[in-house]
N, C-alpha and C positions, 0 to 999 in steps of 0.2 A: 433573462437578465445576464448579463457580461459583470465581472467582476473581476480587478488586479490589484494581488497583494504584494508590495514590492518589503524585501527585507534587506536593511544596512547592517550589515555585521563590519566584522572585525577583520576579514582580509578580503570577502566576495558581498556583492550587488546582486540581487537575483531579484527578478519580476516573474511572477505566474498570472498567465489570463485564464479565469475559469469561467465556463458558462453555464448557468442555473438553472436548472427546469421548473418549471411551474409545480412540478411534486417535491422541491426542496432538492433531487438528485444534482449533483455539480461533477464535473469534469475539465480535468487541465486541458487545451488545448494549444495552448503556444507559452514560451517562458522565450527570456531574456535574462542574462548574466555576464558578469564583467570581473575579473581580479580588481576594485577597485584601492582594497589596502587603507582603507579608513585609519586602520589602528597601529598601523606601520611608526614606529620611532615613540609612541605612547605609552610605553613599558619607561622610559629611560625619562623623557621628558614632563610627560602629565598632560601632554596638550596635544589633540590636535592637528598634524602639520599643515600649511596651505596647500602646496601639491596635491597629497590624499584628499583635503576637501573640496579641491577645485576640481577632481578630478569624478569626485562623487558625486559634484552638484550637476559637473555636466552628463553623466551616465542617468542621474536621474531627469535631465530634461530630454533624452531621448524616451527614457521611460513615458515621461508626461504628453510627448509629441507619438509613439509607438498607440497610446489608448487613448488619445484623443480621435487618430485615423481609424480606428477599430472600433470605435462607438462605445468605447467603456464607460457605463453608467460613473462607477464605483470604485475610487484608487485608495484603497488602502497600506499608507506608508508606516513602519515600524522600524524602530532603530534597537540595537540592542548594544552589547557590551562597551564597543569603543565610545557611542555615545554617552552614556551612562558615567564612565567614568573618567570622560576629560573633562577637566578646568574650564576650557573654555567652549562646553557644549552649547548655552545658550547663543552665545555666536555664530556658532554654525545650525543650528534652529533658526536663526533668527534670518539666516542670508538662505538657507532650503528653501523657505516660505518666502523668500521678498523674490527671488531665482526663479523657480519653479511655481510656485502658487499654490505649492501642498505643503500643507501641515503634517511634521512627522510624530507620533505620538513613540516613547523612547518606555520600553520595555527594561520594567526589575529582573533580577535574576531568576527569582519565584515565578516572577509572569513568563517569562520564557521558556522555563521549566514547562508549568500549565499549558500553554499553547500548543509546548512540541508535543505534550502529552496526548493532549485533546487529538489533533492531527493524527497523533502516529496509531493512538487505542481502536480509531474508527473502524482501523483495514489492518488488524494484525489481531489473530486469534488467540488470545494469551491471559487467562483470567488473572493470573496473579504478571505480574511485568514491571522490569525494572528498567525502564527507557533512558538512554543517553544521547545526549544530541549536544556533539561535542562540534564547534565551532574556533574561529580564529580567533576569539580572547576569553572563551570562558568552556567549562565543562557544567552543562545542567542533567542533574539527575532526579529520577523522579517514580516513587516505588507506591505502586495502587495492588489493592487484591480485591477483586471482583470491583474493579470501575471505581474503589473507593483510594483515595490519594491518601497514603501514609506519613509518607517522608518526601521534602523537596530539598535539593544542595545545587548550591554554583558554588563552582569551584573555578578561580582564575588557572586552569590548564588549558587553555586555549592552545589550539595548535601553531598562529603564527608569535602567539606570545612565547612560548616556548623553545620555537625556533630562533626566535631574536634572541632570545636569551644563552639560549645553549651551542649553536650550530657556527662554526668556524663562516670566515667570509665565503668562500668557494661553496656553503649551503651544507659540506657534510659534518660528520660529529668525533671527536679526536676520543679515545678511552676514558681522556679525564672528563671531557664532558658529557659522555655518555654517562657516564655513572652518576656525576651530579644531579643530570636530568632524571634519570634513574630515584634516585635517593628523593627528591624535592617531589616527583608524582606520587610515592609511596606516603610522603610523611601528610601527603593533603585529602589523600584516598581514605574512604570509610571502610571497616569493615563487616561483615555479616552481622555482628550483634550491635551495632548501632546503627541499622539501618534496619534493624529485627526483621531479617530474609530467610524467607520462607522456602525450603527443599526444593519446592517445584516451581519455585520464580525462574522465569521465562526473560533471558538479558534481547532486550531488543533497539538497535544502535538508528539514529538518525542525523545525517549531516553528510558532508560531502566526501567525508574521511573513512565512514563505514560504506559509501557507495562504491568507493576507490577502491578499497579490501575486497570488495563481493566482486567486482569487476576482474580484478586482479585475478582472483581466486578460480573463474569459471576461464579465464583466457586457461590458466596453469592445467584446468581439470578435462579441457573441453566440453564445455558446457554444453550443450545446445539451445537453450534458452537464451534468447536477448530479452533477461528482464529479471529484473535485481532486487525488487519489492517484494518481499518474506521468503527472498533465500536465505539458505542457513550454511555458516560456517564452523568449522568445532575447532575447539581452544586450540589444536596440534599447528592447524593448518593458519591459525593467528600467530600462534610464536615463530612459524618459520615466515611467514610474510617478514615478520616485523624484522630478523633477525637479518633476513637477504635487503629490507630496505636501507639496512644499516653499510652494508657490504655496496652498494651502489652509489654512482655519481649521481651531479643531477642531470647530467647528460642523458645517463643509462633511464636515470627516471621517466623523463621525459617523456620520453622514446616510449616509453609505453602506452600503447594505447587505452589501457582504461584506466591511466594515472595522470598522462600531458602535461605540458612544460607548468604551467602557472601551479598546477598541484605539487609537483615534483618537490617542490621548496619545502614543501609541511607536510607531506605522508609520513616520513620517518617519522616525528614526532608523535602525528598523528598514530598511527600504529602503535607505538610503545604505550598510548594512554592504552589502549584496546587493550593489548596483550597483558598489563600491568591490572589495569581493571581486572577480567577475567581471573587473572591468577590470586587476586586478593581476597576476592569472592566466591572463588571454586567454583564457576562456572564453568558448564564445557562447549557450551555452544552461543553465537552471537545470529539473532534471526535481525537482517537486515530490513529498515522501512526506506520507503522514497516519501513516507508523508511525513507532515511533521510539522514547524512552528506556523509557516506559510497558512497551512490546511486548516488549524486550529484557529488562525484568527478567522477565514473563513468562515468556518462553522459557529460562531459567535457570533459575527457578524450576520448571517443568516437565523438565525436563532432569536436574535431581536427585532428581525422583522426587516434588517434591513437598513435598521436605525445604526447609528456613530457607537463602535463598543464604548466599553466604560471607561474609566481615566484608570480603574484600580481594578484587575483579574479578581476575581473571588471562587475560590475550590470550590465550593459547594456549587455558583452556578455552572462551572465545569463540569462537575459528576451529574449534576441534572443534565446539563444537554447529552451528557454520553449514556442517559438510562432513558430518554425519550425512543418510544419504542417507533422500528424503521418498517419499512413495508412487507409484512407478512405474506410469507409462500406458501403457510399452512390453511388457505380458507381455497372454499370451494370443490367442484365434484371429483376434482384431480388429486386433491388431494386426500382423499378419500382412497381414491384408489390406489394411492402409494402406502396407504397407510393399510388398508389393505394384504399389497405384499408382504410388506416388513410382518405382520402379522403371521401370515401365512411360511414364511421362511423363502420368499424367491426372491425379497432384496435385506441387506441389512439395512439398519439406521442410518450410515455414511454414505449409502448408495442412495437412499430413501431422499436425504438431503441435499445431494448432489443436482438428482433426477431435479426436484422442485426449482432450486436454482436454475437450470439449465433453464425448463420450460420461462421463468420470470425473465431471462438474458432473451431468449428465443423469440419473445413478444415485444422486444422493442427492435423501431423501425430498421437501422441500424442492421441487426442481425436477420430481422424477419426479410429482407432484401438483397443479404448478401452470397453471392455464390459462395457454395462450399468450400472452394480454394481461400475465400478471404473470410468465410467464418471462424476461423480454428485463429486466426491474428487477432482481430476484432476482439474476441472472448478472452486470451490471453494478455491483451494491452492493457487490460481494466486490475487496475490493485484490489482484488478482493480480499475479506479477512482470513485468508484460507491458504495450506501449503502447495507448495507450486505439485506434487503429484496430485492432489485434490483438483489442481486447475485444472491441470492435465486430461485427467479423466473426464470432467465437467465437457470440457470444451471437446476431444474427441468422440465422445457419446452423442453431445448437439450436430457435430459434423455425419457422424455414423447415420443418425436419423432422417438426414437430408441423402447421403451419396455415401454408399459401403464400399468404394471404391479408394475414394477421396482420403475416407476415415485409414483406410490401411496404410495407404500413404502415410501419415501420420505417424501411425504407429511404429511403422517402421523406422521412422525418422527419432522420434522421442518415446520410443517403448522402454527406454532403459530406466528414464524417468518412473517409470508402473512397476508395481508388484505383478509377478505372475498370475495373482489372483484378480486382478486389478484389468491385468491386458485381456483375461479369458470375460471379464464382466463387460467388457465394452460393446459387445454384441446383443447383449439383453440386454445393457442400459440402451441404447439405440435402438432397439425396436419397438421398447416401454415408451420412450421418449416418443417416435414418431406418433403412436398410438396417440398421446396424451396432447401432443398438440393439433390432429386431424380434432378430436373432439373439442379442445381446448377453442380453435378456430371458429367451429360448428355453431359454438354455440348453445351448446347439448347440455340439456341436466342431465344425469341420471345418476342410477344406484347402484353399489358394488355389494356384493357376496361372496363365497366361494364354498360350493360343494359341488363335488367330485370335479373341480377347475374354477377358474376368473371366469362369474359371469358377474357383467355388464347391461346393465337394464336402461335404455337411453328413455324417457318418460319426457321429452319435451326438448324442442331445439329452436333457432331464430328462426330459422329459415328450413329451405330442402335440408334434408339431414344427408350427408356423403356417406350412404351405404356401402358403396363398392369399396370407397377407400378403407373404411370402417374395416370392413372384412377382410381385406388384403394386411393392411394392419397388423389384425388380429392374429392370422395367421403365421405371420411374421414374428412374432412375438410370442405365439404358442411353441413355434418351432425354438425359439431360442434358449425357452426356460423348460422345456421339456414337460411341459403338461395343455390340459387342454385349456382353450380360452372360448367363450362362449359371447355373445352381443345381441339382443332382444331389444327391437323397437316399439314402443307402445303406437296403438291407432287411436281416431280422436276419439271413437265410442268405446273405450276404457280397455280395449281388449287388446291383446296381443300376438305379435306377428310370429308365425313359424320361428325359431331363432335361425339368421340365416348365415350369421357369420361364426359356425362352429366347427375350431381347428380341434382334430383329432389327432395324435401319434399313430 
């Protein structure tokens, strides 16, 4: 099933097309976005302007002609802050749907809190989290511990409202206004005890303003990852962003590549809420998402079968679909054998987790088809709830088990990304790995033990069981962790075969 969520904010249009599998999995594959400026001159006036809505209605009749050619079952359209709060918003509803032929459903500030929440908690590892998902007319905050919603604020600090408000014609900001701005984000910002924040809350930023900073951030660091979904930046390296966007034209902004002309207008602002945030909070780090309001109406959407969401967000069925448990990498004879190790002391718990992740990525078609060269992309493209050294590891151990060649490639390329403990494990995690998916393949049950090494008892398989590989394997893997590995195949009349695949030191 095909599904686009298209979201009208307050300076930008953005359309996401996702495609849904039959096991509930969904995936972005193409987006569409435009500086449309809905809320352009609606700080001053109240209303509105016709340009900006003439300008929205036709960006969205590209959207409506875009998934009509693409077969989209499912358009789901949401307006948020400038809808919300002009005068004559039934108006512009009323000409969306006579225009277009979709109906926009216009999100409270709570509800778009919820959304970004929902979205962002899916793919960001953080049990206690304080999400921001700061937009062109509104700042929504939103403070859960362990998947349970605390506290919800909008706050009208939107970044093009703010720029309208503070920033000289030419786009930049004179002293006097700086301070103003300055003074007006503080006096609207909460602090740690009314918002009862928790030591080990996790600040995790969503919108186009914390993408711009992370982007920003890895051009300045040389990064080597192109991919900005739970990277992490620390307070130091926020206040001197913000402080250098201040020192910039919009010229100079522009010009940058991971900030471009239509951003350039609202980073400064944008930035100073970040910087200002953090410092009132005592946080020292911002873990950036790419999911977010978009994702959450999705998974709602999805959640109900399919059916129209509601007219009214409700917390509690948010926190339900975010405890609805997802597809388990703990069942089965593999895992077993992981379990196993970590038992035994030849992987820890992180490695343990990793491994099983890898082999569930490794079995879809996707990957189970892709040369080594475009495996280690493939794995990486995916926003998992996990730190980008975690992916890291994840995804060179899957390439290590396919081509040890490939895999060092790799390494050498994003080894700085690994712990030194980290880079020496990629060699056991890969031959654990190949091991677990020859059998995983196979089709094989068996049982795991270990004395005096891993033996492996296969008691049952679909089909011809792959001996030779089995054993190659095995010994691949004996070698890497430094003990012996053992592999016993059962015959039909209950007995057992010589063990043949026994690596010794």
């Amino acid at each position: 099933m095909k599904v686009a969520v298209i979201d009208v904010g307050y300076n930008s249009l953005k359309m996401v097309n996702y495609l849904v599998e039959p096991d509930g999995t969904q995936r972005a594959y193409a987006q569409f976005g435009m500086m449309a400026r809905l809320g352009e001159g609606l700080e001053q006036s109240g209303y509105l302007g016709k340009e900006p809505m003439s300008g929205t209605v036709e960006a969205l009749k590209l959207c409506r002609e875009s998934a009509a050619l693409d077969e989209i079952k499912h358009v789901l359209l949401i307006g948020t802050s400038p809808v919300r709060e002009a005068i004559n918003r039934e108006e512009f509803l009323r000409t969306v749907q006579e225009e277009t032929g979709m109906k926009m459903r216009v999100l409270t500030g709570n509800e778009e809190a919820l959304y970004g929440f929902l979205g962002a908690a899916r793919s960001v590892d953080a049990p206690t989290m304080l999400l921001f998902d700061l937009g062109g007319g509104s700042l929504e905050l939103t403070y859960a511990v362990k998947q349970k919603i605390v506290r919800i604020l909008s706050l009208p600090l939107g970044v093009l409202k703010l720029t309208d408000q503070y920033a000289s014609k030419d786009g930049t900001f004179s002293k006097k206004n700086r301070a103003r701005m300055t003074k007006r984000i503080n006096q609207l910002l909460p602090s740690r005890k009314e918002l009862g924040l928790d030591k080990g809350a996790v600040l995790v930023g969503t919108g186009g303003t914390a993408r711009a900073m992370a982007r920003f951030h890895q051009t300045s660091v040389g990064y080597p990852l192109n991919k900005v979904h739970n990277y992490v930046v620390d307070v130091d390296s926020v206040e001197r962003m913000s402080r250098q966007f201040f020192k910039m034209n919009l010229d100079e902004l522009g010009k940058a590549d991971s900030i471009g002309v239509d951003r350039s207008q609202t980073i400064t602002a944008g930035a100073l809420v970040v910087r200002l945030l953090m410092k009132r909070l005592d946080l020292d780090a911002l873990t950036v998402s790419t999911d977010g309001l978009r994702d959450g109406i999705l998974s709602e959407f999805l959640a109900r079968g399919g059916s129209a969401i509601p007219d009214v967000a409700q917390k509690e069925e948010i926190e339900r679909i975010l405890q609805r448990p997802r597809i388990s990498t703990r069942t089965g004879s593999n895992y077993h054998l992981a379990e196993c190790l970590v038992r035994n002391g030849i992987l820890d718990q992180r490695q343990e987790t990793l491994l099983l992740m890898a082999l569930e990525r490794g079995r879809d078609p996707d990957c189970a088809q892709a040369h080594p060269d475009a495996l280690f992309g493939i794995v990486m493209s995916e926003d998992l709830p996990m730190s980008h050294e975690d992916q890291v590891l994840m995804s060179i151990s899957l390439v290590r088990a396919r081509r040890s060649r490939t895999a060092n490639w790799f390494l050498r390329k994003y080894g700085r990304l690994l712990s030194h403990g980290d880079v020496k494990a990629v060699r056991k995690m890969g031959a654990c790995l190949r091991l677990m998916e020859i059998l995983d393949r196979s089709g094989a049950s068996f049982k795991v033990s270990y004395s005096g090494g891993l033996r492996i008892n296969v008691i049952g398989s679909e089909g011809q069981f792959p001996l030779e590989l089995v054993k190659t394997a095995a010994m691949s893997f004996s070698s890497s962790i430094k003990r012996n590995v053992f592999v016993a195949v059962s015959v039909k009349e209950g007995r057992r075969k010589e063990e043949p695949a026994k690596a010794r030191l």
